[in-house]
C-alpha positions as CSV (number, residue, x, y, z in Angstrom):
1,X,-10.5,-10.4,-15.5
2,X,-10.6,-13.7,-13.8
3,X,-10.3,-12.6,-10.2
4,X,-8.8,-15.9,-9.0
5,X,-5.9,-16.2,-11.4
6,X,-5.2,-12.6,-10.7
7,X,-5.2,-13.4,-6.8
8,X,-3.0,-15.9,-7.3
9,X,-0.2,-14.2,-9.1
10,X,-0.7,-11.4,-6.7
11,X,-0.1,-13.5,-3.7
12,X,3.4,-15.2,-5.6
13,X,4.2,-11.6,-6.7
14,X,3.5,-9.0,-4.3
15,X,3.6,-11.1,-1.1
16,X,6.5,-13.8,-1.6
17,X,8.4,-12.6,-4.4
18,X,8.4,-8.9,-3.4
19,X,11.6,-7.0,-2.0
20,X,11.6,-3.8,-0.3
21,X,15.5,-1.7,-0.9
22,X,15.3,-0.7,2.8
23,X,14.3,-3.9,4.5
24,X,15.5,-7.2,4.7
25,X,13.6,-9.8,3.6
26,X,12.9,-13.3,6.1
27,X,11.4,-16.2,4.1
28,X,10.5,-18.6,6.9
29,X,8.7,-22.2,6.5
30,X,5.3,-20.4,6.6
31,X,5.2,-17.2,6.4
32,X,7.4,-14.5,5.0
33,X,8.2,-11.3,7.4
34,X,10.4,-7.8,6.5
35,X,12.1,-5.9,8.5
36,X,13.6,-2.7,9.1
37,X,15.3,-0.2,12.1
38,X,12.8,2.0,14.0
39,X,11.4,4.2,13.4
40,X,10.5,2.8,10.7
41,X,7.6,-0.1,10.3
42,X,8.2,-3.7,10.2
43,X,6.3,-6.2,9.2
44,X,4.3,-10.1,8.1
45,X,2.9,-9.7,4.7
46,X,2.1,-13.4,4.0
47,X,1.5,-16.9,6.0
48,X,0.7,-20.0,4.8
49,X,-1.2,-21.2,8.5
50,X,-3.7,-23.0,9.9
51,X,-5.7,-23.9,13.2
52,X,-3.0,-26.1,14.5
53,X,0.1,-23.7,14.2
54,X,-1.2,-20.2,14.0
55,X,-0.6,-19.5,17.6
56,X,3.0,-20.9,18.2
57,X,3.9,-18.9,14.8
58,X,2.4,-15.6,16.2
59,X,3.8,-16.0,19.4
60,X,7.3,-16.6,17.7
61,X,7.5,-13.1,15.7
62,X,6.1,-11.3,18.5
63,X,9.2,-12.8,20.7
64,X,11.6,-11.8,17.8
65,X,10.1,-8.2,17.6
66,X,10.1,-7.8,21.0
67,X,13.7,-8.7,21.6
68,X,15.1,-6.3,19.2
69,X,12.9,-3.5,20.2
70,X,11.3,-3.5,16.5
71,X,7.3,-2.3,15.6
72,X,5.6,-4.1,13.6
73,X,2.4,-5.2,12.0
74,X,1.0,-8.2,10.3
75,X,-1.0,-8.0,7.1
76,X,-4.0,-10.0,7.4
77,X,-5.9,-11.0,3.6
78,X,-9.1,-12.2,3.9
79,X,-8.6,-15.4,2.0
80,X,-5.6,-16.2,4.8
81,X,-5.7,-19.3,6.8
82,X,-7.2,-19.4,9.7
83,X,-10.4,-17.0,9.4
84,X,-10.0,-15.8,12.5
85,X,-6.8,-14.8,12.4
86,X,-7.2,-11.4,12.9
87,X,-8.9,-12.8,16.2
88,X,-6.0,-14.4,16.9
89,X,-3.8,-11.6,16.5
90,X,-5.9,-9.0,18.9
91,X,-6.1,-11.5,21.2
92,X,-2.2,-11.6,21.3
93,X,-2.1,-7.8,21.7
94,X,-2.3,-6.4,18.6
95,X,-5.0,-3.6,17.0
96,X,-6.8,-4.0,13.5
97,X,-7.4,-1.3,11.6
98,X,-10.4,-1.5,9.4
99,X,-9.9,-3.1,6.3
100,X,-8.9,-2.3,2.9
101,X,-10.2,-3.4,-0.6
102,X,-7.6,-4.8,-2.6
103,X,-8.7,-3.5,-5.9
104,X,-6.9,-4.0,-9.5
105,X,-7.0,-2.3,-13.0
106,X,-6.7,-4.5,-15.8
107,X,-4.2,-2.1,-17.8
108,X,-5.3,-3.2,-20.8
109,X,-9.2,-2.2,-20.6
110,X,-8.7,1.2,-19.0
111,X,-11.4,3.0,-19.6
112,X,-10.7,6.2,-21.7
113,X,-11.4,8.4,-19.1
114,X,-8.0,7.1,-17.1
115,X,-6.1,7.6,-21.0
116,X,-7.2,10.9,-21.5
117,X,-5.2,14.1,-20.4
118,X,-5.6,15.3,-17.4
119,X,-7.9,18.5,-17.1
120,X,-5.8,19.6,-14.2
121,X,-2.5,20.7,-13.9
122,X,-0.5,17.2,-12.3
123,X,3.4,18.0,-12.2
124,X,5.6,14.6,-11.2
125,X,7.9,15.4,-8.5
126,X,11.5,15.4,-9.3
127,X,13.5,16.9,-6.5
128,X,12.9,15.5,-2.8
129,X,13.1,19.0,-1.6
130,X,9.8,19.2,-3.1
131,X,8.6,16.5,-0.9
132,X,7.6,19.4,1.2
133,X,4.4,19.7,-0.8
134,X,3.4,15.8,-0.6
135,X,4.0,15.4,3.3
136,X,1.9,18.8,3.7
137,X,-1.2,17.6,2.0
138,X,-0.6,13.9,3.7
139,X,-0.4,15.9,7.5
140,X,-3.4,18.2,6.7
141,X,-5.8,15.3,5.3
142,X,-4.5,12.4,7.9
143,X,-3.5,14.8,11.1
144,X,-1.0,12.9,11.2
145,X,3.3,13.2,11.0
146,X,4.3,12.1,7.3
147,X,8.1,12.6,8.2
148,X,8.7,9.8,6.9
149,X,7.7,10.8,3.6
150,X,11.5,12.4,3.5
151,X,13.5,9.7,4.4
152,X,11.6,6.9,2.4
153,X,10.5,8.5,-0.8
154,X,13.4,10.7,-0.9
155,X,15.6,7.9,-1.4
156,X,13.6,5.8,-3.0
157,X,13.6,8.6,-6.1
158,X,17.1,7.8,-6.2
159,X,16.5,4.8,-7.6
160,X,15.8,4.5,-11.1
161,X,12.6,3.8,-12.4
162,X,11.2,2.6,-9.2
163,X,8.6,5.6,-7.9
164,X,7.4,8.7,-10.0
165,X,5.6,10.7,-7.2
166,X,2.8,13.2,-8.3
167,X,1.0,16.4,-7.1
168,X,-2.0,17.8,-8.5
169,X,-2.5,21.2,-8.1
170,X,-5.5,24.1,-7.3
171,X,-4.0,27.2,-8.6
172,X,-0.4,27.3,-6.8
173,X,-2.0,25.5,-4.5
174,X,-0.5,21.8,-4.0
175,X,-4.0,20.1,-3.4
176,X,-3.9,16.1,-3.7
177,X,-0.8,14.4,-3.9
178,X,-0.2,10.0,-5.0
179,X,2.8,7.7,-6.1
180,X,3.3,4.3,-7.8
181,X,5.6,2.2,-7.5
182,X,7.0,-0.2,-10.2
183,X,8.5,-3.4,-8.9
184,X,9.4,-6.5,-10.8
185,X,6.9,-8.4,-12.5
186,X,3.1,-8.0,-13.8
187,X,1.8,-4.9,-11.1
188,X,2.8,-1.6,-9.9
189,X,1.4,0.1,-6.9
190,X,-0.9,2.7,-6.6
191,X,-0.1,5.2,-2.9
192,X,-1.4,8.1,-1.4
193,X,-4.1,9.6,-3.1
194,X,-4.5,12.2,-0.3
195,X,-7.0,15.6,-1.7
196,X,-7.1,18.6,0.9
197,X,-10.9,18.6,2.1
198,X,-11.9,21.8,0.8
199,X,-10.5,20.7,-3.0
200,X,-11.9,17.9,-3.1
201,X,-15.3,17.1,-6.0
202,X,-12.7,19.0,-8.5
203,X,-11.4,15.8,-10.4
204,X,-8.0,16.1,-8.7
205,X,-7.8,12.6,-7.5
206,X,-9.3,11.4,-10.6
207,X,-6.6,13.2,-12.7
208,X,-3.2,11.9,-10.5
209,X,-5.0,8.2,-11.3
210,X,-4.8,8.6,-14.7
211,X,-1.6,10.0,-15.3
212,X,0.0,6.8,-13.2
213,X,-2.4,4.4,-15.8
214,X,-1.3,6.5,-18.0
215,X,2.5,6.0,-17.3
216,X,2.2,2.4,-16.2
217,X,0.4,1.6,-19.6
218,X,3.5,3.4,-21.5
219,X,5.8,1.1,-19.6
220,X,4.1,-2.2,-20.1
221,X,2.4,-2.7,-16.7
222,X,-0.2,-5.4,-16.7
223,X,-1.9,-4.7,-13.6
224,X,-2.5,-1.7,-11.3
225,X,-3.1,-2.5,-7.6
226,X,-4.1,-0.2,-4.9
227,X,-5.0,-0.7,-1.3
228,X,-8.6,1.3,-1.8
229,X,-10.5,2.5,1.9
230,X,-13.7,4.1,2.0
231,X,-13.1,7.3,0.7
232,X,-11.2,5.9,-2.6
233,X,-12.7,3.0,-3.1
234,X,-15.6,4.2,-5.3
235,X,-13.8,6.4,-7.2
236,X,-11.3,3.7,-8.3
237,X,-14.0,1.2,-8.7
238,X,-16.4,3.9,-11.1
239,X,-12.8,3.4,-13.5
240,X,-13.0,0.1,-13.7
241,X,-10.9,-1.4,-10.4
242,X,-11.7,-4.7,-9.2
243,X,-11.9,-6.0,-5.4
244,X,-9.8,-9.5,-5.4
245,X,-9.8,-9.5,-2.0
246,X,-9.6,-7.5,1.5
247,X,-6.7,-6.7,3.9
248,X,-6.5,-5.9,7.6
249,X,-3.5,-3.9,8.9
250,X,-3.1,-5.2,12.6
251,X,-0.4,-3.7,14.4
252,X,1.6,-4.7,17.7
253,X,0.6,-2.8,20.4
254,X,2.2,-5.1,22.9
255,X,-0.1,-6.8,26.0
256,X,-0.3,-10.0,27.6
257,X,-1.9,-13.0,25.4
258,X,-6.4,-13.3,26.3
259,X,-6.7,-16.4,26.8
């Protein structure tokens, strides 16, 4: 895989290019923002900046957030312009989270393991009721609230061959839970990937991965991408994922500017 050309198209396709059915889309002279009500998130997933007019560009979205009351967070990739502009950005308030790997999967060379049946019992979700089971594994790994999860995925299963949603299961029990979702163009994207703690080292995350190769191969996919921390990251990468490049989440957390 030549890791340039695939950064490239991935920039043009899932940064530019890409639309949201919830949000609405801003393309502005350089950078391109999305944005949607509270609670939900909005946010800057590319710019096109550099030393000279970073800082007049992040002071002008965090005026427009702030005057409509919105959260948001900007998406930092490690080839942006400037380097430091995730020093920039938590100097302006916001708070980085620690990065991501962006890793892909060349459909095409999947290993067998990912083409294989699964040695686990993986059911796709079909009825958002059942959504129940995917925001109780996300709450119980994360400690976090996945209400969202309802509102979000539930009507983005509406929508026809957009998300297939997957659970994994230990017994009856729903154990490790991950989606993909298939927009226009060369990739799909790989989410979730959440395993209760004590179910984890039983090929359950391993299994959900290949039955979304599995049905992104059938449907002519090129490319797999997934937003990889440390806990998935050398999983995906022992199947054959590549890092292109990183990402840093930084999110608004209001403030006055450091100078």
């Amino acid at each position: 895989m030549d890791v340039g050309q695939v950064l490239a198209l991935y920039d043009r396709e899932q940064r530019r290019e890409i639309d949201y059915p919830d949000m609405r889309k801003d393309i502005l002279p350089h950078l391109v923002r999305f944005v949607r009500d509270r609670p939900g998130m909005s946010f800057v997933l590319y710019s096109d900046l550099d030393e000279t007019t970073a800082d007049a560009a992040i002071d002008e979205q965090i005026a427009y957030f702030r005057e409509r009351d919105l959260i948001f967070e900007w998406k930092v990739y490690g080839h942006d312009r400037p380097a430091d502009l995730v020093e920039r950005l938590v100097a302006r308030g916001f708070e980085a989270e620690e990065p991501d790997a962006i890793m892909v999967l060349d459909v095409e060379a999947a290993p067998p393991a990912l083409l294989a049946p699964p040695a686990v019992d993986v059911r796709r979700i079909l009825d958002p009721a059942q959504l129940t089971e995917v925001a109780g594994i996300l709450e119980k790994v994360w400690g976090e609230d996945f209400n969202w999860i309802y509102g979000r995925l539930g009507s983005h299963m509406a929508i026809p061959g957009y998300l297939s949603i997957y659970v994994a299961y230990a017994g009856d029990v729903p154990a490790s839970a991950g989606w993909i979702y298939f927009h226009p163009g060369d990739f799909a994207g790989l989410w979730g990937g959440s395993t209760l703690e004590e179910y984890r080292g039983r090929g359950l995350y391993s299994a959900l991965l290949a039955v979304r190769v599995q049905e992104a191969r059938a449907r002519g996919v090129r490319y797999l991408t997934i937003d990889a921390g440390e806990m998935s990251r050398p999983i995906v990468a022992r199947h054959g994922f590549e890092v292109i490049t990183y990402a840093t989440a930084c999110e608004w957390k209001g403030g006055e500017i450091k100078n």
